[in-house]
N, C-alpha and C positions, 0 to 999 in steps of 0.2 A: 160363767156362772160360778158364784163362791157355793163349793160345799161342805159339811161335815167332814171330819176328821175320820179318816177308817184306818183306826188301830188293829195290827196284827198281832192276837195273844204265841205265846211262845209256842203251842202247838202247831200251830198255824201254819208262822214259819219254818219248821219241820216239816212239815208235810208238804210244801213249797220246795224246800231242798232234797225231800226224798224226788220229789215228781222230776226238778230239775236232775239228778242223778239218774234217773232210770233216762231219762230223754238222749242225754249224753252216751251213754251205756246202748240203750236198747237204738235208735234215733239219728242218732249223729249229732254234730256241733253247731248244725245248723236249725233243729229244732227246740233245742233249750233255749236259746235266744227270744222266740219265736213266743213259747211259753211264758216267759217271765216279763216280755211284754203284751202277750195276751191279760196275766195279772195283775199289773200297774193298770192298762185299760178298766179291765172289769173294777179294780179297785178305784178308779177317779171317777165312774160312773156313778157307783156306790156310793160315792161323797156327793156326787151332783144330784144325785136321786135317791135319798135314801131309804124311802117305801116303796120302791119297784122290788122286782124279785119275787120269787113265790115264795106264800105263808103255809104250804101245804103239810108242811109235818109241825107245823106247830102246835096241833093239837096234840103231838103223841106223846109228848114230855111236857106238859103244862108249861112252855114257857112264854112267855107273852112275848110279842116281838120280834119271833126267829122266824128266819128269811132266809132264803136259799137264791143264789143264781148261779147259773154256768159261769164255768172264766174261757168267755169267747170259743171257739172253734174247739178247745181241749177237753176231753173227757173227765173234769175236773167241777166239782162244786161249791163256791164258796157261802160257807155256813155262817150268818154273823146274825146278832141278837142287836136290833137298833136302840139304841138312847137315846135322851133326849138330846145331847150337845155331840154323841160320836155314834160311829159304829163298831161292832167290839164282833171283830171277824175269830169264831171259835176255832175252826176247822177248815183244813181245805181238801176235803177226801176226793178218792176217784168217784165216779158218776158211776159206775158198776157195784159198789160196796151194796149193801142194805140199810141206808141209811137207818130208819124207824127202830132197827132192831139194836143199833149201835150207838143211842143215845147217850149210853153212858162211859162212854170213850169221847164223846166233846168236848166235855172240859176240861 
């Protein structure tokens, strides 16, 4: 299946190399690996599907579009707003945070 493009905003990727850092750090060398292809996965689904995902905080910041899904097995959520032609992945926070409360740290 040809999908959509899912672009990682520069936050994004940050929070991608904080997660890989703690995993290294807290984890071993054998769970960052682990991670970063749990997030390529979740990310080519995303392009294969791109209105899967839950819509459930999209009410709380008006923005049309915003979707949430786990990335695979990791306590980790990837936030992205769909487009018409990509995905546009804002955030990739921990799954512990308060999401609804920290909308204005996504962009």
């Amino acid at each position: 299946m040809s999908g959509k493009p899912v672009i990682l905003r520069e936050r994004a990727r940050r929070d991608i190399d904080e997660a890989v850092g703690h995993y290294l750090i807290e984890a071993g060398k054998t769970v960052a690996p682990d991670f970063i292809d749990s997030m390529e996965d979740t990310c080519r689904l995303i392009g294969d599907h791109p209105v899967g995902g839950l819509p459930r905080y999209a009410c709380e910041p008006g923005i049309s579009g915003l979707r949430i899904r786990p990335a695979g097995k990791f306590p980790y959520l990837v936030v992205r707003v769909q487009r018409e032609t990509d995905t546009d992945v804002w955030r990739v926070p921990h799954g512990a945070r308060d999401i609804p409360t920290r909308f204005h740290e996504l962009t």
